[in-house]
N, C-alpha and C positions, 0 to 999 in steps of 0.2 A: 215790215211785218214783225210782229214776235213769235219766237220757237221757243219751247220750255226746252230747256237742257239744265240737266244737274236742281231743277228743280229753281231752274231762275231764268226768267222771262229775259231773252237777247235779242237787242235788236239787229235786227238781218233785213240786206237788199240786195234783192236776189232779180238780176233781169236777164232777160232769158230772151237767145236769139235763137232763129234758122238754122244755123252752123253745125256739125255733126263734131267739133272741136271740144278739147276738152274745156271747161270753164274755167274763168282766169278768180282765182281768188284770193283775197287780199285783208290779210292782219297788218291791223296797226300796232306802234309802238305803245311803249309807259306812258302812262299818265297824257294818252292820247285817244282818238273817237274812231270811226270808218269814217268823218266828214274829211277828213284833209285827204281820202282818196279819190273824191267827188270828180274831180278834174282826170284824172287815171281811168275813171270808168266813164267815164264821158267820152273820152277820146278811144278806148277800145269796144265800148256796147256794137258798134254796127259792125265788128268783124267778129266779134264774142259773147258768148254773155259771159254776164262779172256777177260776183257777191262778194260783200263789203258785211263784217258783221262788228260790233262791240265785243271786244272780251269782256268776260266777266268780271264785276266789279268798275268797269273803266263806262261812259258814255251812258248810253241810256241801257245799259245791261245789268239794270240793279235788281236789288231784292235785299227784305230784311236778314235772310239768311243767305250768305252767299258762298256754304260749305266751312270748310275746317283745311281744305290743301290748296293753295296756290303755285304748288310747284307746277314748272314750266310743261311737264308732262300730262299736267291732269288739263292741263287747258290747249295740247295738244289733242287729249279726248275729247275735250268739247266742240271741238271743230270736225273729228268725225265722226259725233253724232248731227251736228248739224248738214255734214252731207248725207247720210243716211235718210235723215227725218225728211228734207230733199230729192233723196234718190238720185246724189250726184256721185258717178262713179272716177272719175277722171277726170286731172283737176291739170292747168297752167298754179302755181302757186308763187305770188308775190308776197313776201314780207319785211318788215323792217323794223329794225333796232330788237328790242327787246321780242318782241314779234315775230323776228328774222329766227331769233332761239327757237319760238315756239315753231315755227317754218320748217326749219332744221330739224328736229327731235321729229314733227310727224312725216317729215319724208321720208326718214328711216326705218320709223316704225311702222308703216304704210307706204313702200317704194309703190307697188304694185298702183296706187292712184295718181302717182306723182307723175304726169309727162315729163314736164320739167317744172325746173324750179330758179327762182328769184330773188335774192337776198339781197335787201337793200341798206348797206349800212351797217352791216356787221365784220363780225371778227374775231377772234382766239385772241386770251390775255392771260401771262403766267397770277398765278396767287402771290401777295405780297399780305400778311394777316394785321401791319400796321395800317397801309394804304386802306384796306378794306374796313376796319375796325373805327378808322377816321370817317369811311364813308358813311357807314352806317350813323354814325353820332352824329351828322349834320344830316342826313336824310330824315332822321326821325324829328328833328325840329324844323327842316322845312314844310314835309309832308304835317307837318303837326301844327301848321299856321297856313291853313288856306280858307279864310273869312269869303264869305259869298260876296262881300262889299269893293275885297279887293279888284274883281272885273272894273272896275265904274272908278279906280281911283284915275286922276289923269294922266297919261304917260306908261301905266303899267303894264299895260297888254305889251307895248314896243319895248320896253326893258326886259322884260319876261321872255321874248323871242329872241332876245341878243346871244345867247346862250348856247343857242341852235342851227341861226343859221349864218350863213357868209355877207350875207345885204339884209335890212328889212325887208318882210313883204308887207305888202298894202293890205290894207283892211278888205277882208274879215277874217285872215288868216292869224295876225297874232290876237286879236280878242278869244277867236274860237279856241286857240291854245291854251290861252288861258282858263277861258270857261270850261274845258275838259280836263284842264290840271285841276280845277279848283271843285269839281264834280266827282273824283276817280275815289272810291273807296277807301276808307281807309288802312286796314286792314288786306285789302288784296292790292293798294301801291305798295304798302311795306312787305307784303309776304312774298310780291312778284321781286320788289330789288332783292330780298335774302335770297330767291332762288337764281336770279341770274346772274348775280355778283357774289359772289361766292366759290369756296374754294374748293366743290364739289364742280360747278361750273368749268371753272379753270382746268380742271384737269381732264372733263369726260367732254367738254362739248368741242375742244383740238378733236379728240376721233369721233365727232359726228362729221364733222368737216370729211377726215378722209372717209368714212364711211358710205358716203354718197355715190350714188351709182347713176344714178340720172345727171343729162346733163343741167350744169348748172351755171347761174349769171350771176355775178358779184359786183355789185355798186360802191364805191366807197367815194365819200367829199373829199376834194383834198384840206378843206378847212374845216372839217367834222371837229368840233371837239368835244363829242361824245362817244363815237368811237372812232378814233384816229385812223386816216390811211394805213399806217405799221400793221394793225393788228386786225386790218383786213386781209392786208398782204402775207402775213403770217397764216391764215386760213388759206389764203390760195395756195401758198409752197404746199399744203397738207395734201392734195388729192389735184391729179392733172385734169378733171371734168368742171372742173370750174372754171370758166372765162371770164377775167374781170375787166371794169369799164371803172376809168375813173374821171368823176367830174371835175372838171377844173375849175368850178368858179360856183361850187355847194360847200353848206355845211353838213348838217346832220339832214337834211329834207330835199335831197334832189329832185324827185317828184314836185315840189312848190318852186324850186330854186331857178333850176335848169330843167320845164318842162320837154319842150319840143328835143332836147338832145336825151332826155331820159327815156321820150316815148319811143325816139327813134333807134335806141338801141336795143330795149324789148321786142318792137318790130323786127329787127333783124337776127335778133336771138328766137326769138318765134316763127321766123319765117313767114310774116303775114303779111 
């Protein structure tokens, strides 16, 4: 289905069980869709309902205008007018990587809906204004060369997930990556990295970490190398409600990676 929020059509999947449980929902990362949750919600629909939505700007959550702020807080609001528009009060909350940010900032800012919470792949990084200054120069010329052609070139979809995760997966996991890297706005990929990489990030979102008051579940790959084991573990030392699980044999997508041990450890973190 689409919701208008902020004045731009997002797509939302929203399925709805029996259960009097709060509903499990799930942000995806940068220059990513709600499809790589597909398999997440498959596996939890008959003990929950789940929604899976696009952020804005990324997946099919376009529009010629897609606002003027991409910081991580305004798209923390888009997610609770989308439970509003809904009428979902009380939420399980999954997120991951950049997403995990946005996860983070609206459990704080909205504990009162958060039962718990799930962060998949995140974690606290000091500011270094060289490291950061080099990122952005090479992000702006990646994110500034994504031709519609390149899905279809041979080979690129598996070179393009090397990056991400610990093993290839099989098709249609690294094409769809691609095709949602190569779709993501462009104006809300570069305004999302200035906001989560960044030296305002660096310093405020260590105390969203200790801020947490719900209990919480922290994933981290041991072969992430997007966000490294250290700087998940650096978030956990921050606040003792956080329980962390680490995969042994993920990169940055344990959810694709290491399904059946990811799902089993939400189960027992949820108690279902």
């Amino acid at each position: 289905m689409k919701l208008l929020v902020r004045d731009v059509p997002h797509e939302v999947h929203f399925q709805k069980s029996n259960t009097q449980l709060p509903v499990l929902v799930h942000i995806h990362g940068w220059g990513g869709s709600s499809r790589y949750w597909k398999g997440t919600v498959e596996h939890f629909q008959k003990d929950l309902s789940t929604l899976t939505y696009d952020l804005r700007g990324f997946g099919q959550s376009q529009a010629p205008n897609l606002g003027t702020s991409f910081e991580l807080e305004t798209y923390a609001e888009d997610l609770k007018e989308i439970l509003e528009q809904l009428e979902i009060e009380k939420i399980y909350l999954n997120s991951h990587s950049t997403g995990a940010s946005i996860g983070l900032l609206f459990a704080n800012l909205y504990p009162e809906r958060v039962e718990k919470l799930i962060l998949t792949c995140s974690g606290a990084y000091d500011y270094n204004k060289v490291a950061f200054e080099l990122f952005y120069f090479f992000s702006r010329i990646v994110v500034g060369f994504r031709p519609s052609w390149l899905v279809n070139v041979p080979f690129a979809p598996f070179l393009f997930q090397q990056r991400f995760v610990h093993k290839s997966l099989p098709e249609p996991f690294p094409t769809e990556f691609l095709q949602d890297y190569v779709l993501c706005n462009q104006e809300a990929a570069m305004g999302t990295l200035y906001s989560s990489v960044s030296k305002y990030a660096a310093e405020e979102l260590p105390k969203e970490f200790a801020q947490l008051k719900m209990p919480t579940l922290l994933f981290a790959g041991a072969y992430d190398q997007i966000i490294p084991e250290k700087l998940a573990r650096k978030a956990l030392a921050a606040n003792p409600n956080i329980t962390f699980a680490l995969m042994e044999q993920s990169g940055h997508f344990p959810m694709l990676e290491e399904p059946q041990t990811y799902y089993a450890h939400i189960r027992d973190f949820l108690k279902l």
